[in-house]
N, C-alpha and C positions, 0 to 999 in steps of 0.2 A: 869677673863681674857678671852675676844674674841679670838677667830682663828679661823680660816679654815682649812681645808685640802691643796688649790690653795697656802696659802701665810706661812701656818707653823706658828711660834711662835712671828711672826712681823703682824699677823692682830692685836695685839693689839695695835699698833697704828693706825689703821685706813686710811684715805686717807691722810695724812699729810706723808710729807717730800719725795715724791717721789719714783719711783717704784725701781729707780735703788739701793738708799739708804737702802731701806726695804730688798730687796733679797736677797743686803750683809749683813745686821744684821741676816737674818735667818741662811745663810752660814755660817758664825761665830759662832755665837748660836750655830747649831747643831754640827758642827766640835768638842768646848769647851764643850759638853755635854756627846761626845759621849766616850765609852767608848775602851781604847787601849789595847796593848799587853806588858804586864811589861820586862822591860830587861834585868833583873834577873832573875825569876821563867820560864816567857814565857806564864803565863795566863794570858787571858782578863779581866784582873781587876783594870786596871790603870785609873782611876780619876782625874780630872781638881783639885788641894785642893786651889788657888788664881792663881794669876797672873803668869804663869810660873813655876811653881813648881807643880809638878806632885806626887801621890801616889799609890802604891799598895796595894789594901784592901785586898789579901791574905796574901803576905811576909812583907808588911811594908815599904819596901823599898821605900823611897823619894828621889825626883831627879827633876834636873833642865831642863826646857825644852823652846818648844818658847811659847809665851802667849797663842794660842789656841790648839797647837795640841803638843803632847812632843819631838816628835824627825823636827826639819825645816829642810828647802834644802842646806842652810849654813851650819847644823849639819852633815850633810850627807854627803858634802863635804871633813869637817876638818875631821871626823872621817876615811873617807877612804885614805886622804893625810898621816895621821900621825899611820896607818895600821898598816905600815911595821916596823917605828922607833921605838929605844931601849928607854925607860923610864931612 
């Protein structure tokens, strides 16, 4: 697999599809790569395991999240609208 340092994990495409294209797949890429804070334990061990579903490799703990990062700005939202309400 090619890369560079300049383009990250999208030189392996090469010069095909454009620069703007390519920056966002790197964006992505590393966002989905990178590694989170579990919402349970609190350590940095939370993992991408597919499409929106997120895991902790110390506690276990599995959890739904947005496709590349676990907690979106929609999540952010609902969770502080619905804060204060009784279950």
């Amino acid at each position: 697999m090619t890369r560079t340092k300049k383009v990250g994990s999208s030189g392996r495409l090469g010069s095909r599809y454009g620069v703007r294209t390519r920056r966002r797949l790197s964006q992505v890429e590393s966002q989905s790569r990178a590694v989170y804070e579990c919402p349970r334990c609190g350590r940095r061990r939370v993992k991408r395991i597919s499409i929106g579903i997120w895991g902790c490799s110390k506690c276990g703990y599995t959890f739904a999240g947005g496709a590349h990062v676990p907690l979106t700005k929609l999540g952010e939202i609902v969770k502080r609208a619905t804060r204060g309400t009784p279950e």
